[in-house]
DOTOR-832584 format. One record per residue (C-alpha): residue number from 1; chain; x, y, z. Coordinates in steps of 0.1 Angstrom, whole numbers. Layout:
N
<bapa><pos>NUM</pos><unit>A</unit><u>X</u><v>Y</v><w>Z</w></bapa>
...
***
This chain:
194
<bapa><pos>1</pos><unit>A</unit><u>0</u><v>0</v><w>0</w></bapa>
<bapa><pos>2</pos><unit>A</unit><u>10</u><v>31</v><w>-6</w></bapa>
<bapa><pos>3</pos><unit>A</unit><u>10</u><v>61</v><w>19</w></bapa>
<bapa><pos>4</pos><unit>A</unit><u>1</u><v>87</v><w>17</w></bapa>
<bapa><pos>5</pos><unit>A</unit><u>20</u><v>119</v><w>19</w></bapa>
<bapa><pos>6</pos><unit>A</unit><u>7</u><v>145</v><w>36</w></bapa>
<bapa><pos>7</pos><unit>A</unit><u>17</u><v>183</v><w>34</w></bapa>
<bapa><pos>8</pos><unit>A</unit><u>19</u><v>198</v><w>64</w></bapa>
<bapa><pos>9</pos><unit>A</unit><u>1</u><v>234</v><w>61</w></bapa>
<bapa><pos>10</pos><unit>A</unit><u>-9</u><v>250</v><w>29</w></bapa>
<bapa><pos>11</pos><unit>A</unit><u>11</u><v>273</v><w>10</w></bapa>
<bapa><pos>12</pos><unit>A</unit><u>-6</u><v>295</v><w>-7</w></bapa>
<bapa><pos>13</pos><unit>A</unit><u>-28</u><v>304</v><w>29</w></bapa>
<bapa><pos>14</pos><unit>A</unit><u>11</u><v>301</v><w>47</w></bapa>
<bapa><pos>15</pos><unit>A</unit><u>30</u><v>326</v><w>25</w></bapa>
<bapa><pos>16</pos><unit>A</unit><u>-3</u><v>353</v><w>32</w></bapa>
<bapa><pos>17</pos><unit>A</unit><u>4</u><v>349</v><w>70</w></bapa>
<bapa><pos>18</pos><unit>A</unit><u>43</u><v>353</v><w>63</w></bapa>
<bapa><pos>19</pos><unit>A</unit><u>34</u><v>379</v><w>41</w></bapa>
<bapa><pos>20</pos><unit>A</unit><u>13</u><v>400</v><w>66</w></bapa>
<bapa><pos>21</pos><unit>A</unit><u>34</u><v>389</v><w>98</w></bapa>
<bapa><pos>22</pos><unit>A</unit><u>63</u><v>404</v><w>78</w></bapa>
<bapa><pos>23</pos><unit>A</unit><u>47</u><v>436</v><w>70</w></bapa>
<bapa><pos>24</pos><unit>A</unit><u>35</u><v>443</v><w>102</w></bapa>
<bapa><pos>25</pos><unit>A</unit><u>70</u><v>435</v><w>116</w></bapa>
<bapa><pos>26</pos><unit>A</unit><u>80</u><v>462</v><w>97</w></bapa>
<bapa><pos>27</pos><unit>A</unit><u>57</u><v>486</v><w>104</w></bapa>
<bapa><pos>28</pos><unit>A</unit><u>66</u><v>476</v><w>140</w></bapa>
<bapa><pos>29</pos><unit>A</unit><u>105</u><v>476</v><w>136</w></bapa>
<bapa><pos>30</pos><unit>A</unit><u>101</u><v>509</v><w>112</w></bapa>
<bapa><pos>31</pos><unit>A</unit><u>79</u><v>530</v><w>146</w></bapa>
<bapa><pos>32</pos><unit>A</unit><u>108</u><v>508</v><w>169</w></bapa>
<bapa><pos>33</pos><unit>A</unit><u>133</u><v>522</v><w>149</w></bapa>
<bapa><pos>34</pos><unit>A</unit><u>121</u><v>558</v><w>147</w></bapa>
<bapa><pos>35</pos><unit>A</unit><u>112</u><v>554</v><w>181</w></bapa>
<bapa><pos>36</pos><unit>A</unit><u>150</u><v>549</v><w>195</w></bapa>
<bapa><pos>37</pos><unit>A</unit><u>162</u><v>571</v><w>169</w></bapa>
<bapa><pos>38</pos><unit>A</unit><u>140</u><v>597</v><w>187</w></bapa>
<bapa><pos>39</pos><unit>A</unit><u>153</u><v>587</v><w>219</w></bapa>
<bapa><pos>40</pos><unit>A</unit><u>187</u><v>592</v><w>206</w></bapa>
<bapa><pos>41</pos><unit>A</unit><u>179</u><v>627</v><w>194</w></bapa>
<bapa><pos>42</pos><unit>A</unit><u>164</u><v>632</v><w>228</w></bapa>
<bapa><pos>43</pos><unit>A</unit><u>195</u><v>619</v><w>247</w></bapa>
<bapa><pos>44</pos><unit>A</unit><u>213</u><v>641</v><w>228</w></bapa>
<bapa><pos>45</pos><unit>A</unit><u>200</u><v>671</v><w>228</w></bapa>
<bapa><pos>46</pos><unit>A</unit><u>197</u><v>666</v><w>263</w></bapa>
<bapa><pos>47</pos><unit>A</unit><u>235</u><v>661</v><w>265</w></bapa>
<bapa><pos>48</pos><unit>A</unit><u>238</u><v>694</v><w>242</w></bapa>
<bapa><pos>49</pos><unit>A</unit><u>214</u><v>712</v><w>269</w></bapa>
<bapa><pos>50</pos><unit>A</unit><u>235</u><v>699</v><w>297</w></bapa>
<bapa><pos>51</pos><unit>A</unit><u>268</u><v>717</v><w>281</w></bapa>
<bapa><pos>52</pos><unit>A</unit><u>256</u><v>748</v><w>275</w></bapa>
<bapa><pos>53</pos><unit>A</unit><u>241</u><v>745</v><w>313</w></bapa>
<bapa><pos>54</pos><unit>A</unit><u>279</u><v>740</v><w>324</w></bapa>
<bapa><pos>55</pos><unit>A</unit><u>293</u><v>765</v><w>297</w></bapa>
<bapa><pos>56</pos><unit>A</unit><u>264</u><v>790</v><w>311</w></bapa>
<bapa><pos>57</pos><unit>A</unit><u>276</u><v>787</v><w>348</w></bapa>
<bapa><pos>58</pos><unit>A</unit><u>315</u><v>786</v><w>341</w></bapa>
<bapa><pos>59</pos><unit>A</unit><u>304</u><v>820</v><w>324</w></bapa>
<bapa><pos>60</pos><unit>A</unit><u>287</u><v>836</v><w>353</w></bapa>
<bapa><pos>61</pos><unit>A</unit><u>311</u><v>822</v><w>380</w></bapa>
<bapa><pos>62</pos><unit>A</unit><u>341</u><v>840</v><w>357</w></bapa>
<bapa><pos>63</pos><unit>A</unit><u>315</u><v>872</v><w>356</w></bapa>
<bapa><pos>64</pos><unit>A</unit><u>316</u><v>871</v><w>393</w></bapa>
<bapa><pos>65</pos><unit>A</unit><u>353</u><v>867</v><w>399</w></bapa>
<bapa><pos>66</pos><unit>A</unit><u>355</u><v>898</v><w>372</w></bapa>
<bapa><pos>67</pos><unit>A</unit><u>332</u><v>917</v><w>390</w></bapa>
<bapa><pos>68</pos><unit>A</unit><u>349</u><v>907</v><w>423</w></bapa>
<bapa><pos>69</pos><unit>A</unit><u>382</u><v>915</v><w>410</w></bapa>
<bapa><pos>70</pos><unit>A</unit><u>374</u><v>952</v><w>392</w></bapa>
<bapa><pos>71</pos><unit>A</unit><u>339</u><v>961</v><w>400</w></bapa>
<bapa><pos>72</pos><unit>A</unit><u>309</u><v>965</v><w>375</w></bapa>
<bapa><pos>73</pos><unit>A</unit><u>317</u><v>981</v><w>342</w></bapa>
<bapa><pos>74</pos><unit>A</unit><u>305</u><v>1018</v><w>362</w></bapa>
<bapa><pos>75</pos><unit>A</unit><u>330</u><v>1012</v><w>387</w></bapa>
<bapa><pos>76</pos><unit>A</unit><u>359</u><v>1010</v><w>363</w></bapa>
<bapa><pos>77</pos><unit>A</unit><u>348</u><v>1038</v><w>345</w></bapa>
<bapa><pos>78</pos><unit>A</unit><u>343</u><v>1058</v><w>376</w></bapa>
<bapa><pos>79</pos><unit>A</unit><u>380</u><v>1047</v><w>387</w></bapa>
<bapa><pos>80</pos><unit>A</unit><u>396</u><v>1058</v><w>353</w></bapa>
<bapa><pos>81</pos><unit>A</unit><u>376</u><v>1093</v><w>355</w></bapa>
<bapa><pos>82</pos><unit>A</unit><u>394</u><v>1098</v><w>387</w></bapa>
<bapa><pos>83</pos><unit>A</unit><u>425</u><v>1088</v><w>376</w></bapa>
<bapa><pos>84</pos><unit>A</unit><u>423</u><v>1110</v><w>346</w></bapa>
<bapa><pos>85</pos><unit>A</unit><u>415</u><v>1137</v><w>366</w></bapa>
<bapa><pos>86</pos><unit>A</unit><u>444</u><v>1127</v><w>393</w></bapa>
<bapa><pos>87</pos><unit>A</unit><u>466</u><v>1134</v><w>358</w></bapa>
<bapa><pos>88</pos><unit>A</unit><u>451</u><v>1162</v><w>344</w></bapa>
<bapa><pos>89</pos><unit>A</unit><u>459</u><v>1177</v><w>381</w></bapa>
<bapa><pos>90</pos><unit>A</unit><u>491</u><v>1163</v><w>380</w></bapa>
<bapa><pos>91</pos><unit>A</unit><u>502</u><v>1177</v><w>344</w></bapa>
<bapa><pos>92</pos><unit>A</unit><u>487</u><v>1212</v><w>358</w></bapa>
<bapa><pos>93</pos><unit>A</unit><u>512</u><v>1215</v><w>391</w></bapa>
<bapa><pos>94</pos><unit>A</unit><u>541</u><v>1202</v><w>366</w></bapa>
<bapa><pos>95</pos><unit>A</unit><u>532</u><v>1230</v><w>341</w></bapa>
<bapa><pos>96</pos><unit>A</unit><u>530</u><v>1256</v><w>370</w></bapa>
<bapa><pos>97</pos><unit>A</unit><u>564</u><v>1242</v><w>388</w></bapa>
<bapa><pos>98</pos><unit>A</unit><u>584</u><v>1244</v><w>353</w></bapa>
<bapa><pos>99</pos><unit>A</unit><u>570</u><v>1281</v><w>349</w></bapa>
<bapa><pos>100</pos><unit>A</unit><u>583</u><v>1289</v><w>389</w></bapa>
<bapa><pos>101</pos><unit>A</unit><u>613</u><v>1274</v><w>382</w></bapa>
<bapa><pos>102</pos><unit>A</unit><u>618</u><v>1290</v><w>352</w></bapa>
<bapa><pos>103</pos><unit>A</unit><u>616</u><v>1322</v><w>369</w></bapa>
<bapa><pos>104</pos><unit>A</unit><u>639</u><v>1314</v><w>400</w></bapa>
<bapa><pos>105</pos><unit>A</unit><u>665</u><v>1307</v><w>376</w></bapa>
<bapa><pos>106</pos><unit>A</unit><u>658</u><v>1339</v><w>357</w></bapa>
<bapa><pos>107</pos><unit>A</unit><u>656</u><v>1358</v><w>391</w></bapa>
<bapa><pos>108</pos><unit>A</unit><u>688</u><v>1337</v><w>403</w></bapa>
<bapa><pos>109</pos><unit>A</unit><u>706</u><v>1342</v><w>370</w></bapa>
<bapa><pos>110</pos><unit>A</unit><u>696</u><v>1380</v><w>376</w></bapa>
<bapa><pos>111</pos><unit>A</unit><u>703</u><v>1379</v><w>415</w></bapa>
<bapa><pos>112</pos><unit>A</unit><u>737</u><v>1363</v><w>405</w></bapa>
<bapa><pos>113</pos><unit>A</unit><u>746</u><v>1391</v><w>382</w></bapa>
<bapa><pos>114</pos><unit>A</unit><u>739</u><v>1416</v><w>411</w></bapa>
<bapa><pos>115</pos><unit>A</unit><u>762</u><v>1395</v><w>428</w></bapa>
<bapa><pos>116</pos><unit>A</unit><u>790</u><v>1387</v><w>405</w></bapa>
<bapa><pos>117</pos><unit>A</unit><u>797</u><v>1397</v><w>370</w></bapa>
<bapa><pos>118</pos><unit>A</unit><u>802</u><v>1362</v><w>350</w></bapa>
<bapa><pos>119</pos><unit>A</unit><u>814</u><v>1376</v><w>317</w></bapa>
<bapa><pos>120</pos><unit>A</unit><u>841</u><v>1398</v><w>337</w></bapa>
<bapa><pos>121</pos><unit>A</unit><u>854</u><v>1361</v><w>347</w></bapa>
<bapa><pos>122</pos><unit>A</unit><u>847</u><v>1345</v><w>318</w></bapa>
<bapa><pos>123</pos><unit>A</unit><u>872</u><v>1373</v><w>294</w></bapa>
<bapa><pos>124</pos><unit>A</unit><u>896</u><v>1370</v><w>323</w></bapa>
<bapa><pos>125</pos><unit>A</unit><u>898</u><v>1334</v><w>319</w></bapa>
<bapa><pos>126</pos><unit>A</unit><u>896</u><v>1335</v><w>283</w></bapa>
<bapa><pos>127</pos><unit>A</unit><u>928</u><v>1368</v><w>287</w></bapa>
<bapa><pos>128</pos><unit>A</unit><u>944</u><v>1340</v><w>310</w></bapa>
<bapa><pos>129</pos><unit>A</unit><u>947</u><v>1315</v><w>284</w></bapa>
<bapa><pos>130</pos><unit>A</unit><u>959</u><v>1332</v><w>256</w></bapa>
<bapa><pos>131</pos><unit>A</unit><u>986</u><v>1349</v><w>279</w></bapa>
<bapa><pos>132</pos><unit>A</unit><u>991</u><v>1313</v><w>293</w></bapa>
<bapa><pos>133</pos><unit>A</unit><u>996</u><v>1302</v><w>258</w></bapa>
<bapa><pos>134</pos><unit>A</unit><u>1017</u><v>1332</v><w>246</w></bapa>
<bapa><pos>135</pos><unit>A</unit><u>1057</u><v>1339</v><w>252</w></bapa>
<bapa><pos>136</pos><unit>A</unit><u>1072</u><v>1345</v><w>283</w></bapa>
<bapa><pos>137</pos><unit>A</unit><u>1075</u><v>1387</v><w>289</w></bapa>
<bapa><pos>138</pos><unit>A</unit><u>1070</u><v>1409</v><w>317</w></bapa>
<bapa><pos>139</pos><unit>A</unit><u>1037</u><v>1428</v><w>301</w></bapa>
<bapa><pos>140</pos><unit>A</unit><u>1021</u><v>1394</v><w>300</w></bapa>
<bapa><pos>141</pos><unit>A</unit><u>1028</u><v>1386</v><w>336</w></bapa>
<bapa><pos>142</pos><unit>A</unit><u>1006</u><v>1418</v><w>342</w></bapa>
<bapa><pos>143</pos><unit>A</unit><u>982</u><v>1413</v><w>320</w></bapa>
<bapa><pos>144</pos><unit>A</unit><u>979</u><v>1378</v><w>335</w></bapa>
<bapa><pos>145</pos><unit>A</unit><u>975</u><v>1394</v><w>373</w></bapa>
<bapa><pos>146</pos><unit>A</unit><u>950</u><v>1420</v><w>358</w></bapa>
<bapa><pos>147</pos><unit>A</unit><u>927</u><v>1397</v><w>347</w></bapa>
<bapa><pos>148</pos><unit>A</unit><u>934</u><v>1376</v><w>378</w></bapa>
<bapa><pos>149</pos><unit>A</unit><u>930</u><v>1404</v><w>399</w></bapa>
<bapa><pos>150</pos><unit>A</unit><u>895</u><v>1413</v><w>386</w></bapa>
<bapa><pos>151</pos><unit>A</unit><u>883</u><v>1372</v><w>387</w></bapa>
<bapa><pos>152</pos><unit>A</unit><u>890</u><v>1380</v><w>427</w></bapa>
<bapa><pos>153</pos><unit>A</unit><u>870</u><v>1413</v><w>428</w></bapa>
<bapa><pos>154</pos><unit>A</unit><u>842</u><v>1387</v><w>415</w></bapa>
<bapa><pos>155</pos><unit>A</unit><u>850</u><v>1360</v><w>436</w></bapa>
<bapa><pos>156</pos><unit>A</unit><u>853</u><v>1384</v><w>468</w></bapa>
<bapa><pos>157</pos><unit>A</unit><u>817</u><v>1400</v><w>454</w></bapa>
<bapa><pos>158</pos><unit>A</unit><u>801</u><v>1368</v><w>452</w></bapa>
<bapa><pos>159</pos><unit>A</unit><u>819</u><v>1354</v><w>489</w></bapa>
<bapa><pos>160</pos><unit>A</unit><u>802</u><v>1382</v><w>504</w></bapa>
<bapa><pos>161</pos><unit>A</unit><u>770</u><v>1372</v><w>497</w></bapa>
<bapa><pos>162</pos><unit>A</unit><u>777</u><v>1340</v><w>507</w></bapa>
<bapa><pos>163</pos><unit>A</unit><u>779</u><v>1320</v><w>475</w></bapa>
<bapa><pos>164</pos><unit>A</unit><u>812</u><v>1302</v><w>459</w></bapa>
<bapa><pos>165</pos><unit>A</unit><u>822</u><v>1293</v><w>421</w></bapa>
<bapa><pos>166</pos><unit>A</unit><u>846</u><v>1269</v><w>415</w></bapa>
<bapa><pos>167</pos><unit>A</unit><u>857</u><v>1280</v><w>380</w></bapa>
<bapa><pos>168</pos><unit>A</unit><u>865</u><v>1317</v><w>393</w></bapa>
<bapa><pos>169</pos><unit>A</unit><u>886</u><v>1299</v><w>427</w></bapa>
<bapa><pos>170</pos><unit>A</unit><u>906</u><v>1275</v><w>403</w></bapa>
<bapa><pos>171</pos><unit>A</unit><u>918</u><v>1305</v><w>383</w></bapa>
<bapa><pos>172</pos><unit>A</unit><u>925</u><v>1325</v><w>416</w></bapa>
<bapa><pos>173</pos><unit>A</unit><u>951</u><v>1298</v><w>422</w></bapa>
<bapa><pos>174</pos><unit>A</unit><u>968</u><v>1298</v><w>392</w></bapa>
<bapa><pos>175</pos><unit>A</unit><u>1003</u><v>1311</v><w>388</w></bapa>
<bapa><pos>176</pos><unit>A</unit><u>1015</u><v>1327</v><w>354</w></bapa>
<bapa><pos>177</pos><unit>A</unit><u>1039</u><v>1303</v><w>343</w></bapa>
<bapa><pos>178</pos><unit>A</unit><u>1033</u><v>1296</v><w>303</w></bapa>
<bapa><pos>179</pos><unit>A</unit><u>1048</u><v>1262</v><w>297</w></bapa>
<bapa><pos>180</pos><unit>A</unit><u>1023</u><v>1248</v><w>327</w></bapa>
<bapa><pos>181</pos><unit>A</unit><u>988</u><v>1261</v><w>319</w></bapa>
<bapa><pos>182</pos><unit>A</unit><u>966</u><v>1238</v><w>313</w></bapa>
<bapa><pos>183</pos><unit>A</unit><u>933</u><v>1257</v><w>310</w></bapa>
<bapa><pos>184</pos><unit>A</unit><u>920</u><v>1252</v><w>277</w></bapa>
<bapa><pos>185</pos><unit>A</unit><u>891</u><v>1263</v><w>265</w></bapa>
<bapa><pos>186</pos><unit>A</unit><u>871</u><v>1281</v><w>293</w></bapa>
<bapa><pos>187</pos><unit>A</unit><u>838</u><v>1275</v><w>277</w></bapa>
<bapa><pos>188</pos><unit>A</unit><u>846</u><v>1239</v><w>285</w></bapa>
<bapa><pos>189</pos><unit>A</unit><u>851</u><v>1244</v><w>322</w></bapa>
<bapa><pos>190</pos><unit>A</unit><u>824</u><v>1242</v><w>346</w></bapa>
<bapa><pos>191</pos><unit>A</unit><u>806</u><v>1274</v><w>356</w></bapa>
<bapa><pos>192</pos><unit>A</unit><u>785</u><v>1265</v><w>383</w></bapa>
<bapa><pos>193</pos><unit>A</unit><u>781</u><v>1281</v><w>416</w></bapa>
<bapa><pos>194</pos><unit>A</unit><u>778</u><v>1263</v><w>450</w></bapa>
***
C-alpha cells in the first residue's frame, strides 16, 4: 500500500500569513526604529542642553570673579575718570612748577649778576689763556695778574653774599707760568656756583 503523503500546512494560505506577519513586523520595527532614533535625538540634545548649562555657569562664576576683581563696568569707569582727573591735576602742578622754576633761575641768573659779574670772569679766563699760551715777557705777567685780579674782585663780590664758584677759585690759584697752563678752552670748564 501506498502512503500517503501529507503536506503539512498549505502554501498559498502560509506565505499570506508570512506575508502579513512580515509587513506588520515592519511597520513595528520601522515605529521601533524611529522610536530609539527619537530617543537618541532626545539623549542628545539633552547632553547638548546639559553643556551649555555648564558652559552658562562657568560664564557667570568667571563674571563674578571679574566683577569681584574690578567692579561693575560703572565702577571701572568711575575709577579711570578719577585717575584722569588725578593726571590732568598732576600735568597742571608740573606745568606751574616748570614756569616757577623758570623764573627762580631767571631771578637767580639775575640775582647772581647783582652779585658777581660772569662775563668779567669769563674774558679774564679766556685773557688768561691766551697769555698762558703766549711767550714768556713781563707785560704778560701783568696782564695775566690783571685779569686775575679782577676774577678775585668777583669771587670776593660773590663770597660776600655767601655764595662760591669753582671756575673763578681754580683761576685764583693759578700762577703765570706759560709752559704749565693747562686751562684750555674756558667754555669747556664748569661754571656752576655752589
Amino acid at each position: 500500500m501506498g502512503r500517503r503523503r501529507t503536506r503539512m500546512g498549505r502554501r498559498p494560505r502560509s506565505g499570506k500569513r508570512l506575508e502579513s506577519w512580515i509587513a506588520a513586523i515592519g511597520a513595528t520595527a520601522k515605529e521601533l526604529e524611529q522610536a530609539e532614533s527619537d530617543q537618541l535625538t532626545l539623549d542628545e540634545a539633552a547632553k547638548e542642553l546639559e553643556q551649555a548649562q555648564l558652559a552658562l555657569d562657568k560664564l557667570r562664576r568667571d563674571l563674578k570673579g571679574f566683577e569681584a576683581r574690578y567692579g561693575t563696568l560703572a565702577e571701572i569707569q568711575a575709577a579711570l575718570e578719577q585717575r584722569r582727573g588725578q593726571i590732568k591735576l598732576a600735568e597742571a602742578e608740573r606745568v606751574e612748577r616748570t614756569a616757577m622754576e623758570a623764573a627762580a633761575r631767571v631771578n637767580i641768573d639775575t640775582d647772581l649778576a647783582k652779585m658777581c659779574d660772569r662775563d668779567a670772569v669769563l674774558k679774564a679766563a679766556e685773557t688768561m689763556r691766551r697769555i698762558q699760551h703766549s711767550r714768556p715777557s713781563s707785560a704778560n705777567r701783568e696782564r695775566f695778574s690783571e685779569a686775575q685780579d679782577a676774577v678775585r674782585r668777583e669771587a670776593k663780590r660773590l663770597a660776600d653774599s655767601g655764595f662760591a664758584w669753582a671756575f673763578a677759585d681754580a683761576l685764583i690759584d693759578i700762577n703765570y707760568n706759560p709752559a704749565v697752563f693747562m686751562l684750555g678752552r674756558v667754555d669747556a670748564v664748569s661754571d656752576g656756583v655752589r
